[in-house]
N, C-alpha and C positions, 0 to 999 in steps of 0.2 A: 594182644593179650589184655584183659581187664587183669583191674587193680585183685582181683580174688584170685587169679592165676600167678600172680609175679611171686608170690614166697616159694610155692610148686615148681615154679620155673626156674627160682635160683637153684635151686634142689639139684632140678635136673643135667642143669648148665655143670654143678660141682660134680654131679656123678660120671657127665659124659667126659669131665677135662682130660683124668688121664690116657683115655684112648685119644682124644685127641690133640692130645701132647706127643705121644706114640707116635703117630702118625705123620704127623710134620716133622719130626725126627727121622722118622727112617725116608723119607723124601726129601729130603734135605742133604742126608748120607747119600745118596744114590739119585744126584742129580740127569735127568733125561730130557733132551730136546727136545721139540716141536714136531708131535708124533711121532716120536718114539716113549711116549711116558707110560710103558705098558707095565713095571713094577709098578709105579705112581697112580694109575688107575685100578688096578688090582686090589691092592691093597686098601684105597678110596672106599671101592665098590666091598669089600669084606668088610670092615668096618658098620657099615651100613648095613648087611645084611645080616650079620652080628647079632643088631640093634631090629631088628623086624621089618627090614625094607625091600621090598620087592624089588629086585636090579635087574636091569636090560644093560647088557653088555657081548657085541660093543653096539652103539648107538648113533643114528643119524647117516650110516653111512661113514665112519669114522671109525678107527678100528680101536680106539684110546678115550674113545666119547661112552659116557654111560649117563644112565636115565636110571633113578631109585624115587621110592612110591610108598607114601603113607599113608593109606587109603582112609578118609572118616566112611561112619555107616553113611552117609549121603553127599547128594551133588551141592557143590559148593565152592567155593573158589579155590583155586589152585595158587598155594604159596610156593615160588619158586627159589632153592638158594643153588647161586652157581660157585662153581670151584673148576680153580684154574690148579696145574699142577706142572707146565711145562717150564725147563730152565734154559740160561743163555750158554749158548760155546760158548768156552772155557772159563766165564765166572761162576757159572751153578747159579745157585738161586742167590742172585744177586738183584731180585725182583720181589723176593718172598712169596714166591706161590706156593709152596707148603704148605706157608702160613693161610695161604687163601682155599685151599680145598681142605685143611683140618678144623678151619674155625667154622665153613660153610658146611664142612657135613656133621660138626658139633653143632651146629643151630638150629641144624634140621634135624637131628638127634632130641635134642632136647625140645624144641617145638611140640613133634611126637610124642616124647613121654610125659610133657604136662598136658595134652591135651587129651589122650589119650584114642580110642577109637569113636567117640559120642561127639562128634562133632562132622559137619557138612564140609566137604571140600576135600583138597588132598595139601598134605606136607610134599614137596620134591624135591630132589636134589638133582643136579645137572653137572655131571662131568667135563667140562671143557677143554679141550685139548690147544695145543700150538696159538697161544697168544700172542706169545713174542715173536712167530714167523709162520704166516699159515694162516690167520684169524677162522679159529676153527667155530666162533659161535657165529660167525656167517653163513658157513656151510653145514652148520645144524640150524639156523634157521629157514636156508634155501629147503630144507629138510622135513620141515614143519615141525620139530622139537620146542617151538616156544609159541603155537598157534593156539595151546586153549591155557597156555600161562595168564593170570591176571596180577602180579607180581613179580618181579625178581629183584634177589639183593646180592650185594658181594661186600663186602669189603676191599680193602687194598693196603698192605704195607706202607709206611712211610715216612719221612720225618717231620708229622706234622699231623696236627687232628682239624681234618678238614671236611662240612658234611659236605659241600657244594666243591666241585672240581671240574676244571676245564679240560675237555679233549680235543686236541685235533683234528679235523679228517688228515685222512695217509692215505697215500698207495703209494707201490712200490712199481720202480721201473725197472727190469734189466733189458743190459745194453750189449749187441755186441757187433764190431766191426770186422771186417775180410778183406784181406788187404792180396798183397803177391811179396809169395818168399823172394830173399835175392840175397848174395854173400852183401856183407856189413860193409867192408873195407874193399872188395874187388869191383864188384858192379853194382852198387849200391841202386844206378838210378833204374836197375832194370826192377825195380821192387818199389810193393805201395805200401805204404809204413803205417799197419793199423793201430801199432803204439801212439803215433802221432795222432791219429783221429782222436784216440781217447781219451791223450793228455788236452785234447782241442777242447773237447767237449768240457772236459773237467774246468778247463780255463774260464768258456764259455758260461759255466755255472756260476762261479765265484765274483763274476763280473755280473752279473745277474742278480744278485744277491744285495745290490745298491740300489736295486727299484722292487724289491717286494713288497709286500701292503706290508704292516705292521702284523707283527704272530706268524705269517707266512716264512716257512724253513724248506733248504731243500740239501740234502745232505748225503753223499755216496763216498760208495769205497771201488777202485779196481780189484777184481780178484785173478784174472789174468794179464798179465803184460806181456807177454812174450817168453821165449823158449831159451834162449841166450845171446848175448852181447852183440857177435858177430855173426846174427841173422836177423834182416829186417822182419818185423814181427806180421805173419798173416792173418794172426788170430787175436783179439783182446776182448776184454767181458767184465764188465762194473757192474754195479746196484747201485738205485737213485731212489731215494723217500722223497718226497712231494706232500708236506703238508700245510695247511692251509687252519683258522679258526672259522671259518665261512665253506659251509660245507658245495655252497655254489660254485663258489671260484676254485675248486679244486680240478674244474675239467680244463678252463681257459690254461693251467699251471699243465696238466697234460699234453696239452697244445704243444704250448710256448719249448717246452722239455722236445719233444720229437721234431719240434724245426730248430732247435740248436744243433739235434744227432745227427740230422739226415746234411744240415750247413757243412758240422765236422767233416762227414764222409764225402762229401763231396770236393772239399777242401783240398785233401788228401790222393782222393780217386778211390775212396774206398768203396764200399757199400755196408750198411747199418741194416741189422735185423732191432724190431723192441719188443721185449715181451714184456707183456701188461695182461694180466688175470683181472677182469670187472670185482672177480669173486675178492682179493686180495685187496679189500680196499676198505678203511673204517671210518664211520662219519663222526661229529661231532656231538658230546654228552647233553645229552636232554635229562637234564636234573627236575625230577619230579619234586613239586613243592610241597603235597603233603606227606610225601616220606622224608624228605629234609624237615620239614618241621618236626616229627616225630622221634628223627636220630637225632635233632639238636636238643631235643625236650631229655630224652635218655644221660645225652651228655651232659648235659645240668644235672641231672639225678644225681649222678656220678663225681661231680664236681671235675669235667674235663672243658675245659675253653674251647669252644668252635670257633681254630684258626682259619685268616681269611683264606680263598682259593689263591692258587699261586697260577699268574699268567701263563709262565713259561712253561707249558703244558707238554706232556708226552700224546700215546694219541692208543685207543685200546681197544677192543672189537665187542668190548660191554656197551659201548656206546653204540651200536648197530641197533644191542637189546634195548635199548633205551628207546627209540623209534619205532620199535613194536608194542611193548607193555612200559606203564609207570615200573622204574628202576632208581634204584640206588646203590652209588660207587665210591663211598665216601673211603676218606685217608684215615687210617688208625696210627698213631706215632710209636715205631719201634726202635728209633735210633736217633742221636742228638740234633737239632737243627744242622743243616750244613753236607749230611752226609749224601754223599754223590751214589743215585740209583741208580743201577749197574753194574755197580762195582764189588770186588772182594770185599772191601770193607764194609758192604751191606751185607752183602753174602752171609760175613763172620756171626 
């Protein structure tokens, strides 16, 4: 936007707020997982078409992903804003993506209405689904949903106003062992104890965790252990994150991860299955400089501090887009220093 469009613009920013204040409220009430966000796209995508947006829904391939179009009279760059709208089991949006798909489809509301149709390019909005489990802007990019993008922006919730941010690469491992039933207490040793494989493996991990590079995390939960007490367990089943600040050394951490699994089961007498999706897997944030320059230039206008980036990085599948088109993923502060994302109390 030129300096002759920014009075037009706040204009437009004050008209779009209450719908999408609306909006992030009633998604916020009606928190939905990682594809299943089909209120939260719904109502995303009405919003929008509301406002004169051409909506494709659903999108990419993705039954919660949707695509909206503010066509200028001519060819021109394609500005893209994305919006996330999935929440965590059992916190809700204890990540604020409400917050991220009402402010992203108000920007692109407002874009449109100061700019109006006399201009070359298109306004877009990009519905993105299962951030938190599913990295759905992967599988709309395997899609080709960001191929004739020459921008995207999001914001991000957080407690901190930060234009430059660090991501991890991630992927996700799950694990599962198959062992032989056998009574607990009568013939124990006729039985191959997959509980043990996977307490093995979990051991295995923790002790591993004294030679990681620096930034390097690897962090799981068991979600099966067994059936009850007094049956040695045939069956067990964790999840493993694997991330890495080096988006290289994230395959040698794949490695390293399946000759500890396959050690355990052998250990035991078990046998190890691993599932690993390519698709499930997000690289690390390529921060474009001249959209950081021009979000920090804003934040001065504003009189807001651009806090430094904070190490101890989560890891997000904006960062995939960011390796496609110059992108920007900056933090906006909605809650006091200190406060822990993921939780209820960011949620509130």
């Amino acid at each position: 936007m030129t300096e002759s469009t920014s009075p037009s613009l706040d204009a437009a920013v004050e008209a779009v707020l209450p719908d999408a204040l609306d909006l992030s409220h009633r998604v916020h009430a009606a928190p939905e997982i990682a594809f299943d966000e089909h209120r939260a796209s719904r109502w995303t995508a009405e919003m929008l078409e509301r406002h004169g947006f051409e909506v494709t829904a659903p999108a990419g391939g993705l039954d919660t992903a949707l695509v909206a179009r503010w066509r200028g009279s001519g060819r021109g760059p394609v500005i893209a804003f994305a919006g996330e709208y999935d929440a965590l089991p059992e916190v809700g949006h204890g990540c604020g993506h409400n917050l991220m798909c009402s402010s992203s489809a108000g920007a692109a509301i407002a874009a449109a209405s100061t700019l109006g149709r006399r201009f070359d390019g298109e306004i877009r909005f990009i519905g993105t689904p299962a951030e938190e489990a599913g990295n759905g802007k992967v599988h709309l990019i395997e899609a080709g949903i960001f191929d004739d993008v020459d921008v995207c922006l999001q914001i991000h919730p957080s407690d901190s106003n930060s234009a430059e941010i660090v991501c991890l690469a991630v992927t996700e491992i799950g694990v599962t062992f198959h062992g032989v039933l056998a009574h607990a207490s009568a013939d124990p040793w006729l039985g191959k104890n997959a509980l043990d494989a996977i307490v093995l493996l979990h051991t295995m991990v923790a002790q591993w965790r004294q030679h990681l590079k620096p930034g390097e995390r690897v962090h799981g939960i068991i979600t099966h252990g067994g059936a009850a007490p007094n049956i040695v367990p045939d069956l067990t089943r964790g999840r493993w994150y694997l991330r890495t600040p080096i988006d290289e050394d994230l395959d040698p951490m794949i490695e390293r991860f399946g000759a500890m699994a396959e050690a355990a089961a052998s250990a035991t007498g078990c046998t190890v299955e691993l599932d690993h999706n390519p698709m499930n897997r997000c690289r690390t944030m390529r921060n474009n400089p001249t959209l950081l320059g021009l979000w920090r230039q804003g934040l001065d206008e504003v009189g807001i501090a651009d806090d430094p980036s904070d190490p101890n990085a989560g890891s997000t599948d904006m960062a995939n887009v960011s390796h496609e088109v110059p992108t920007i993923h900056p933090f906006l502060s909605i809650a006091p220093r200190g406060t822990p994302g993921h939780s209820h109390v960011f949620a509130a």
